[in-house]
C-alpha positions in Angstrom: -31.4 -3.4 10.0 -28.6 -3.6 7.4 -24.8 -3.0 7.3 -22.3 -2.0 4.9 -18.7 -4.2 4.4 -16.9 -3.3 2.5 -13.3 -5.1 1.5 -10.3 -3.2 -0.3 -7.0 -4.3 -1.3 -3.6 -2.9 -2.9 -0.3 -3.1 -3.2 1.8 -1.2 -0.5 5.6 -1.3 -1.0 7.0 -4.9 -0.7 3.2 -5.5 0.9 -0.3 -6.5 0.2 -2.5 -4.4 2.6 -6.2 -5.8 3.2 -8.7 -3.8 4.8 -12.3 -4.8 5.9 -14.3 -1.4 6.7 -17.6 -1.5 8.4 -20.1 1.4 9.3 -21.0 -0.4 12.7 -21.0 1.3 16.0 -17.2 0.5 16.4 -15.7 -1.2 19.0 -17.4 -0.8 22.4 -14.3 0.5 24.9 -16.6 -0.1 27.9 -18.0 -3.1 26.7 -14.2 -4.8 26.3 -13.2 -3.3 29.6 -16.1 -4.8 31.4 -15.5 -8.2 30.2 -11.9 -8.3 31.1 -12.5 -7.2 34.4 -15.2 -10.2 34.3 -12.2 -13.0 32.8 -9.6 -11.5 35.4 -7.5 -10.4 32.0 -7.5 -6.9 34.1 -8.2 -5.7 37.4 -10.9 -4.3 38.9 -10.4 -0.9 39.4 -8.0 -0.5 36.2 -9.2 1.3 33.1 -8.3 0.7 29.7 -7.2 2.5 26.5 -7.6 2.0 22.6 -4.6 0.6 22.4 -5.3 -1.6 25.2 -9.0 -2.4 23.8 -7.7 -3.6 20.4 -4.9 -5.9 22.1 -7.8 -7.7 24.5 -9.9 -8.4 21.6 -6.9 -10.5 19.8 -6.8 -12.5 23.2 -7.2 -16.1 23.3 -10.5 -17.0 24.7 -12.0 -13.5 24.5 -15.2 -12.3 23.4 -17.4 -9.1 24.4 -20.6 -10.8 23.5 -23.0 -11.7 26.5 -24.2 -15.2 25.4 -22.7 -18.1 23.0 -24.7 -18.0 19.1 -23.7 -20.3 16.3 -22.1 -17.0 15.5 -20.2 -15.0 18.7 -19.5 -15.8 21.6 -16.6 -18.9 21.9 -13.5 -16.5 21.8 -11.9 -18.5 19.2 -12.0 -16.0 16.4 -9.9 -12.9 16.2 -6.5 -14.6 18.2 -6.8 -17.4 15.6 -6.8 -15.1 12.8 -4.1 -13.2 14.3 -1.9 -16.2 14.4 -2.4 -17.1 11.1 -1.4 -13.5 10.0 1.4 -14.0 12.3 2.7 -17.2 10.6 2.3 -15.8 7.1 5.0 -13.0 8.9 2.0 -10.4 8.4 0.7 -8.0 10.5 -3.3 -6.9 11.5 -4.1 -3.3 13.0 -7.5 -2.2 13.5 -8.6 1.2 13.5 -12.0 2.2 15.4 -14.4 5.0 15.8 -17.4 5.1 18.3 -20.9 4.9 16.2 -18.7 4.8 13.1 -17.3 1.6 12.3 -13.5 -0.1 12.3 -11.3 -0.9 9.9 -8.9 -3.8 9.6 -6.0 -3.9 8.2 -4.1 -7.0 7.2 -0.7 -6.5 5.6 1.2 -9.6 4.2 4.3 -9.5 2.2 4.5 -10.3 -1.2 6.5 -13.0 -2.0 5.4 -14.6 -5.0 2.3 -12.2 -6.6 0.8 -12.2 -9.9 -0.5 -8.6 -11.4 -1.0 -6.6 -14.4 1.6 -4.2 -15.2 2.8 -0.8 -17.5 6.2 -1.8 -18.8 8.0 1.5 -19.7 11.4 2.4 -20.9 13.8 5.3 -19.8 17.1 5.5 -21.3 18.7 2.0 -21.9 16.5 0.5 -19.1 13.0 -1.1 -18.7 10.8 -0.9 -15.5 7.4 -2.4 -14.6 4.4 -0.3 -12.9 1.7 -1.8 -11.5 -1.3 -1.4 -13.6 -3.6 -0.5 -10.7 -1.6 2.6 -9.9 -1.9 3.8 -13.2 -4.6 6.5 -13.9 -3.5 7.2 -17.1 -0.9 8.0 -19.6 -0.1 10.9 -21.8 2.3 11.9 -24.4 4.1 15.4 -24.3 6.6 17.5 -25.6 9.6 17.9 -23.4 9.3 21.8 -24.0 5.8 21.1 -21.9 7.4 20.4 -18.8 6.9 24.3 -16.8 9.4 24.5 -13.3 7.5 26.1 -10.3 9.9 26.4 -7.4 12.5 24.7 -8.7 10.1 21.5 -9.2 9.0 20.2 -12.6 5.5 20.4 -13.5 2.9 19.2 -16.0 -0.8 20.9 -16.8 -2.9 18.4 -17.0 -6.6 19.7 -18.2 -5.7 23.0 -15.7 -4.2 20.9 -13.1 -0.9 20.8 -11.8 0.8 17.8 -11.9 4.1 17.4 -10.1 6.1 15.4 -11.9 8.9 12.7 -11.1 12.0 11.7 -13.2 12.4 7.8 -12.5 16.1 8.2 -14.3 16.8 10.8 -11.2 15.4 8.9 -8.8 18.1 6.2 -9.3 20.6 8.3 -10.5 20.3 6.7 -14.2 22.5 8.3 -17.1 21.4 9.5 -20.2 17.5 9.8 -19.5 15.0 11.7 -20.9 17.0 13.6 -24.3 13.9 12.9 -26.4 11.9 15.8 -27.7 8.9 13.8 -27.1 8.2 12.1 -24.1 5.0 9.7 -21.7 3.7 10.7 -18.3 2.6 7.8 -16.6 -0.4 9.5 -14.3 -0.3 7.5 -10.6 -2.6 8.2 -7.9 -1.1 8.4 -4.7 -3.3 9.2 -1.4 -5.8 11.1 -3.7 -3.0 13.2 -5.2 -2.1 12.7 -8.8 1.8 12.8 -9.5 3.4 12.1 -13.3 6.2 9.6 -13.9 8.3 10.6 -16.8 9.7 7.8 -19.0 11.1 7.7 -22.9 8.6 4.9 -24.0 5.3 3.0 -23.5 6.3 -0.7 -24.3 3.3 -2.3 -22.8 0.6 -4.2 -21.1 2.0 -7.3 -19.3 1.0 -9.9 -16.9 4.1 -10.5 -14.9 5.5 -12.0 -11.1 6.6 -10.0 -8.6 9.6 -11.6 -6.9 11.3 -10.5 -3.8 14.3 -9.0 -3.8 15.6 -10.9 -1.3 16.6 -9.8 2.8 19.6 -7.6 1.4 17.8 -5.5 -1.1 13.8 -5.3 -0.4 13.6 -2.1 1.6 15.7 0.2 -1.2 12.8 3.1 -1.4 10.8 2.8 -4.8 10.8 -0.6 -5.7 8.2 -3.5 -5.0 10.1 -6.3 -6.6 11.7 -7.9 -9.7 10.6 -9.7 -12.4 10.9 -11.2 -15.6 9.4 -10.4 -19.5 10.9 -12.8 -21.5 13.8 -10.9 -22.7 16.5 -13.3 -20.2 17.1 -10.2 -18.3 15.6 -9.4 -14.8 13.9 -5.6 -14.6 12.5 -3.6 -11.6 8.9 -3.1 -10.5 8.5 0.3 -9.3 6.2 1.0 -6.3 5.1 4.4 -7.0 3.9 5.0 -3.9 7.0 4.9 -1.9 9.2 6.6 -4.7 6.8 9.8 -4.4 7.8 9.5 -0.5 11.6 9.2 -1.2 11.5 12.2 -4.3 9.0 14.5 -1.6 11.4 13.8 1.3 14.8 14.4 -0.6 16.1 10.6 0.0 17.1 9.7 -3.6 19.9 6.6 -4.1 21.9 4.7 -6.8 20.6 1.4 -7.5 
């Protein structure tokens, strides 16, 4: 009998999400419930939840297997992970589907992280993408850009592309005057979505710092870092910018 693992991670916001999926039968409600009401961690005549399920399993001690292996069995596994998580000011949530599998997710925030990145230009300003959000790039003529209902649009190989102006997004001057201009493709939740900018500059490696308590939840951005140049620049996090252009919640930075 074989199984399938399978282990996934990217960048979410200020975040690093980390999921482990498996196609397993999921985790057993009844099972869980049983041996609670065995430890005395519930009563006898109360039944539990999902919610309730997933909490037990991170208990100290707890285990839904019926004998001690080498492998299962002590109860000193999932509560000590969950700690760890804990002290690294992470969080773990597990999502779980009867005869399907689970899925869990460990987020941890980025505080010092090393990635490749798209360093691109619009007006007087430079800002780094994350290379792993990048699909591709293309080069346009402004006159290109179509509006369908009041929103700017690009058509890509017959596909419409919604397009996002990052010098609008943060209420930049001067943007875009070009005639010719580079869509940065990103691919957000299966959905393809164009970041307009006046140059390419390049592929870098860079750092992703925080942007301290004050300024890391401004919608957008990921971080700061450095290219050599003596001046600081932003890393975008295209993932929560197409949230803050899709819900109308633009701001000055």
């Amino acid at each position: 009998e074989r199984g399938l693992i399978k282990l996934m991670a990217f960048q979410r916001g200020n975040n690093v999400a980390i999921q482990i999926h498996d196609d397993g039968r999921g985790i057993q409600l009844k099972r869980v419930q049983d041996q609670a009401r065995k430890r005395g961690l519930i009563g006898k005549d109360h039944s539990i939840d999902l919610k309730e399920c997933i909490d037990l399993i991170f208990s100290p001690g707890f285990s839904s297997s019926e004998e001690v292996t080498e492998l299962s069995g002590r109860g000193v596994g999932l509560d000590v992970v969950k700690k760890n998580i804990s002290d690294l000011k992470g969080t773990i949530n597990v999502m779980t589907e009867d005869g399907k599998g689970s899925i869990f997710e460990i987020t941890l925030p980025i505080t010092l992280a090393i990635i490749q990145a798209l360093i691109v230009k619009t007006a007087d300003d430079k800002f780094a993408i994350p290379l792993g959000s990048v699909s591709e790039t293309v080069r346009i003529r402004s006159r290109e850009i179509q509006t369908v209902e009041r929103k700017e649009v690009y058509y890509l190989r017959d596909k419409t592309l919604p397009l996002i102006r990052i010098n609008e997004v943060f209420h930049m001057k001067n943007g875009h005057s070009r005639e010719r201009l580079f869509i940065v493709v990103v691919k957000i939740a299966e959905q393809l979505f164009g970041l307009v900018v006046d140059e390419l500059v390049g592929q870098q490696e860079i750092v992703i710092k925080s942007m301290g308590e004050r300024l890391k939840n401004i919608p957008g951005i990921a971080g700061a870092t450095e290219i050599g140049e003596k001046k600081p620049i932003l890393v975008l996090d295209p993932e929560s910018m197409v949230g803050v252009v899709t819900q109308g919640k633009v701001r000055a930075v």
